[in-house]
LUMGU-357561 format. One record per residue: x, y, z of N, C-alpha, C in turn; residue number from 0. Coordinates in Angstrom, 2 decimals, padded with zeros to 5 digits. Each point is the difference from the previous one (the first is absolute). Layout:
BEGIN
(atom (X,Y,Z),(X,Y,Z),(X,Y,Z),NUM)
...
This chain:
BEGIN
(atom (086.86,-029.37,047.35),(-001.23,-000.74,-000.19),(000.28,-001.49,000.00),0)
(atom (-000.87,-000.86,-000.27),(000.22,-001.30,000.48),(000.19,-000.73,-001.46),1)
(atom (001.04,-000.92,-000.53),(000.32,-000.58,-000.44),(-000.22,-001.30,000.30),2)
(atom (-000.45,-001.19,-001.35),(-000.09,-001.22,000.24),(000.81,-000.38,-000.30),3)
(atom (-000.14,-001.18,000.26),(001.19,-000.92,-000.38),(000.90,000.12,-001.71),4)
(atom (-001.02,000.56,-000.87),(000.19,-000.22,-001.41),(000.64,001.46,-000.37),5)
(atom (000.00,001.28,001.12),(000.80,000.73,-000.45),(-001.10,001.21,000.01),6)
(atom (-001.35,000.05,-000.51),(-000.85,000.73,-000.12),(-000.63,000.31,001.16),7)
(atom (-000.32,001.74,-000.07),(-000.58,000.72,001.23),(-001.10,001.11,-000.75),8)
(atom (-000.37,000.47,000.69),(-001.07,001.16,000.19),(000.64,001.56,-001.06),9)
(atom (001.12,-000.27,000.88),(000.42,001.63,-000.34),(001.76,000.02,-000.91),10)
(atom (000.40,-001.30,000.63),(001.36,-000.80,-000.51),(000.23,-001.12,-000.11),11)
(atom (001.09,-000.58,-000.97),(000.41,-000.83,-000.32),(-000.33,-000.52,-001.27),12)
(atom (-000.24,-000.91,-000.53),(-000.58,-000.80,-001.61),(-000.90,000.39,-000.01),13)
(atom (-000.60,000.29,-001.28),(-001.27,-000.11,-000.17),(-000.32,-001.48,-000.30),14)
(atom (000.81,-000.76,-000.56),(-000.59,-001.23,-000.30),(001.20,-001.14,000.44),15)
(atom (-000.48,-001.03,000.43),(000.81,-001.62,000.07),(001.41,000.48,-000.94),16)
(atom (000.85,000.09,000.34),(001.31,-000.52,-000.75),(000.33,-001.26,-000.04),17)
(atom (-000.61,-000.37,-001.75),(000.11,-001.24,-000.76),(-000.25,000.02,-001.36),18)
(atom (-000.16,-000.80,-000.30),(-000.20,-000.02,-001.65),(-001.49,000.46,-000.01),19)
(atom (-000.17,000.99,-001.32),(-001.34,000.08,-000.35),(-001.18,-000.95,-000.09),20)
(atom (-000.77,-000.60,000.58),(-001.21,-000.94,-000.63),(-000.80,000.60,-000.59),21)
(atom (-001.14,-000.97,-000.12),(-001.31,000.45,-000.63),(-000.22,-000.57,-001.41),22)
(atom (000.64,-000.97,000.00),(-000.27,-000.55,-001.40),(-001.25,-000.98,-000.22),23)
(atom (-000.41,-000.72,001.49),(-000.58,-000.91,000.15),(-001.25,000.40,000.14),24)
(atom (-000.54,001.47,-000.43),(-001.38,000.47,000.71),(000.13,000.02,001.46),25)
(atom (000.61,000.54,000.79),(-000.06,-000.04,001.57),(000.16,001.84,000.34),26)
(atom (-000.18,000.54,-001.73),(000.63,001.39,001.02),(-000.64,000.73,001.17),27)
(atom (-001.54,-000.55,-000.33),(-001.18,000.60,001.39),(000.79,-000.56,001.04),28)
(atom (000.22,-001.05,000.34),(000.82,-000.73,001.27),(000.94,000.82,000.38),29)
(atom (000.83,-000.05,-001.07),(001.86,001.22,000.28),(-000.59,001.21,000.27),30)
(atom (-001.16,000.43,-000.81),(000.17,001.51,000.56),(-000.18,000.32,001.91),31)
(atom (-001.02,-001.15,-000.18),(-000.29,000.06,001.45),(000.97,000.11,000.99),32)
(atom (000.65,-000.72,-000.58),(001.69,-000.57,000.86),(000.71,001.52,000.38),33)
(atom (-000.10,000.72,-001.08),(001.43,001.12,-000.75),(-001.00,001.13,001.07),34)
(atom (-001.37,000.31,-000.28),(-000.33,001.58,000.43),(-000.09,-000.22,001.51),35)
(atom (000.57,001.52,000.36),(000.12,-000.06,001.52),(-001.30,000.86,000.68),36)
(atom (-000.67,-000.48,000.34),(-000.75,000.29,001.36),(000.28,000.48,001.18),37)
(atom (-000.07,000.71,000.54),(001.24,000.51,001.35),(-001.54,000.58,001.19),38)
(atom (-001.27,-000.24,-000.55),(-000.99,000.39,000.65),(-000.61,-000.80,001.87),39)
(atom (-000.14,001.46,000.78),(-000.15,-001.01,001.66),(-001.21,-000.51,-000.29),40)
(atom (000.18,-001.11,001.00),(-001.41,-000.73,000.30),(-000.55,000.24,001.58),41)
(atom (-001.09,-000.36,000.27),(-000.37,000.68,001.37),(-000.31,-001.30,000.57),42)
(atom (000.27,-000.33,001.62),(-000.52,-001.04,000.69),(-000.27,000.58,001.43),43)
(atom (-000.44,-001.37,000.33),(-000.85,000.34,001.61),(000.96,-000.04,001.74),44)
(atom (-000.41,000.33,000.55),(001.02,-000.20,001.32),(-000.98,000.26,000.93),45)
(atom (-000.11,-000.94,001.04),(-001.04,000.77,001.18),(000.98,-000.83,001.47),46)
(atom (000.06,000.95,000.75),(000.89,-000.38,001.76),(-000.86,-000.17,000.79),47)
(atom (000.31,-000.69,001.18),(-001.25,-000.04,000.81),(000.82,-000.05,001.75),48)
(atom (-000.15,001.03,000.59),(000.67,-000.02,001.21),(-000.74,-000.62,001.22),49)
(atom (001.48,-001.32,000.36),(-000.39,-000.95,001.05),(000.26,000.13,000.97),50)
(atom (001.75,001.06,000.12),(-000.07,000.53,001.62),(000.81,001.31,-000.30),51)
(atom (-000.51,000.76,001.49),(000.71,001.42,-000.17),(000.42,-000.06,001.65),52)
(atom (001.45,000.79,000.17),(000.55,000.10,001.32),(000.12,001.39,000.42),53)
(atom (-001.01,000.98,000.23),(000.25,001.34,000.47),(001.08,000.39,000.40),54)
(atom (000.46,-000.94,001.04),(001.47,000.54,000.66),(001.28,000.06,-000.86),55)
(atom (-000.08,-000.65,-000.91),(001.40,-000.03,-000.92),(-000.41,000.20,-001.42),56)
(atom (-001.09,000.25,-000.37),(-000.68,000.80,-000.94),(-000.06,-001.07,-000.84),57)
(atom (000.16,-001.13,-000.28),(-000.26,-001.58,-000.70),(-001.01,-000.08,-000.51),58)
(atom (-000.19,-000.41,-001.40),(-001.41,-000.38,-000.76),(000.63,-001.34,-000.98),59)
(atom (-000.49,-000.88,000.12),(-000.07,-000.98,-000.96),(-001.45,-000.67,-000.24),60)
(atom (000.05,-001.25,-000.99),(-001.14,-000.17,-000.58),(000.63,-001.39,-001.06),61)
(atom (-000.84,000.42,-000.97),(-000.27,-001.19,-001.40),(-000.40,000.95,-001.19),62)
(atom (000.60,-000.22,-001.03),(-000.36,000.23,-001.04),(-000.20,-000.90,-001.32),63)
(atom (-000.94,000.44,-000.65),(000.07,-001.05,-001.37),(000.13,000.93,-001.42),64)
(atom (000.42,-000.14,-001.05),(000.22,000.53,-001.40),(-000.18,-000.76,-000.79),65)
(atom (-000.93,000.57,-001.19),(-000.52,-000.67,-001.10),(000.78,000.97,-001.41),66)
(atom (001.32,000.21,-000.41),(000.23,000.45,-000.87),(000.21,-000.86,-001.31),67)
(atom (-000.26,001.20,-001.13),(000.80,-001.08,-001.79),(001.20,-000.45,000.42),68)
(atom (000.12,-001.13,-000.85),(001.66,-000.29,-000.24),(000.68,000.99,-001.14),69)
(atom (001.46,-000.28,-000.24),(000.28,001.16,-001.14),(-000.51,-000.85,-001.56),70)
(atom (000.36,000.61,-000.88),(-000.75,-000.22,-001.27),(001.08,000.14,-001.15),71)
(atom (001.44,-000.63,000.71),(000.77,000.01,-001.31),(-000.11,001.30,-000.49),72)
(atom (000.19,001.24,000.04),(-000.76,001.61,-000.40),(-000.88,-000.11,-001.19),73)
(atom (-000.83,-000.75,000.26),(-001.37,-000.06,-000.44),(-000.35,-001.79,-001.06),74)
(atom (001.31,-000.50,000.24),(-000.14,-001.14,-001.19),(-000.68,-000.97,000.40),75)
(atom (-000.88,000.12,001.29),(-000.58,-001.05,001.22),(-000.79,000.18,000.88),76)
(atom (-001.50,-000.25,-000.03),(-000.93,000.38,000.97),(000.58,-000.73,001.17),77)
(atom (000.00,001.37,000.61),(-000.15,-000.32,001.61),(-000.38,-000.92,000.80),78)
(atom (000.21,-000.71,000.88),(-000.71,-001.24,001.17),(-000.05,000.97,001.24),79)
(atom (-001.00,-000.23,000.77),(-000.68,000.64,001.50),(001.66,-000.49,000.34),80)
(atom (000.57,000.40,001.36),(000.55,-000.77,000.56),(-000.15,000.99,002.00),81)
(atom (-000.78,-001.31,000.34),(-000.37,-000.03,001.23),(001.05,000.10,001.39),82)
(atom (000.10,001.17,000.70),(001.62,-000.24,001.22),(-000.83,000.33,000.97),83)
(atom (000.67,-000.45,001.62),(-000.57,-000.01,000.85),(000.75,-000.02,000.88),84)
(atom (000.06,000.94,001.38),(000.94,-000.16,001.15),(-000.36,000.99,000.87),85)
(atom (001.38,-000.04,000.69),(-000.10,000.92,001.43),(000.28,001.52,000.01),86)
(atom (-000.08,000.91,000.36),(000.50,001.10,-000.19),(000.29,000.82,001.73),87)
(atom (000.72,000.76,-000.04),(000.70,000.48,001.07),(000.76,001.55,-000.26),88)
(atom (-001.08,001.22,001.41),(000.36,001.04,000.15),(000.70,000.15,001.29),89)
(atom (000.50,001.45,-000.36),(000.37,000.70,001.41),(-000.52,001.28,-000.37),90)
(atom (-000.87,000.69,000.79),(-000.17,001.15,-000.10),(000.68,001.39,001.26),91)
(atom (000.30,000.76,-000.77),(000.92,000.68,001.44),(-000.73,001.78,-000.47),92)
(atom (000.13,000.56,000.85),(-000.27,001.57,000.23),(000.96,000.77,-000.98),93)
(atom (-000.03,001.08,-000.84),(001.13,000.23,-000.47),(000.53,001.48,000.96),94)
């Protein structure tokens, strides 16, 4: 499973930051946020749009754009859209 930087995952690793205990300062709503793991998918968009196709060599390309979340720290961080955009390229053959 995927591990951050701090050691903590989904299914392995820390459960929490290896460091000194806080929470003295009233911040524990903050830390907890930090500490519990979230490991939940998020759903985004994708749509292709085909600009040329070559019958004879079975060729399809086009453009695509994607509107997916960013990750979320496993859950310590709402998400940002993040917008991608490019070319895409087939070969299709007979099997």
């Amino acid at each position: 499973t995927f591990l951050d930087p701090k050691g903590r995952g989904a299914a392995t690793g820390y459960d929490t930051a290896v460091a000194l205990p806080a929470g003295s300062a009233g911040d524990e709503e903050e830390l907890a946020k930090e500490n519990a793991k979230v490991a939940a998918g998020s759903v985004g968009t994708i749509a292709f749009k085909v600009a040329k196709v070559n019958a004879e060599t079975g060729e399809v390309a086009g453009v695509f754009e994607s509107i997916q979340p960013s990750d979320t720290d496993l859950g310590a961080k709402a998400p940002k859209d993040i917008k991608t955009s490019g070319v895409w390229y087939a070969q299709i053959a007979q099997a």
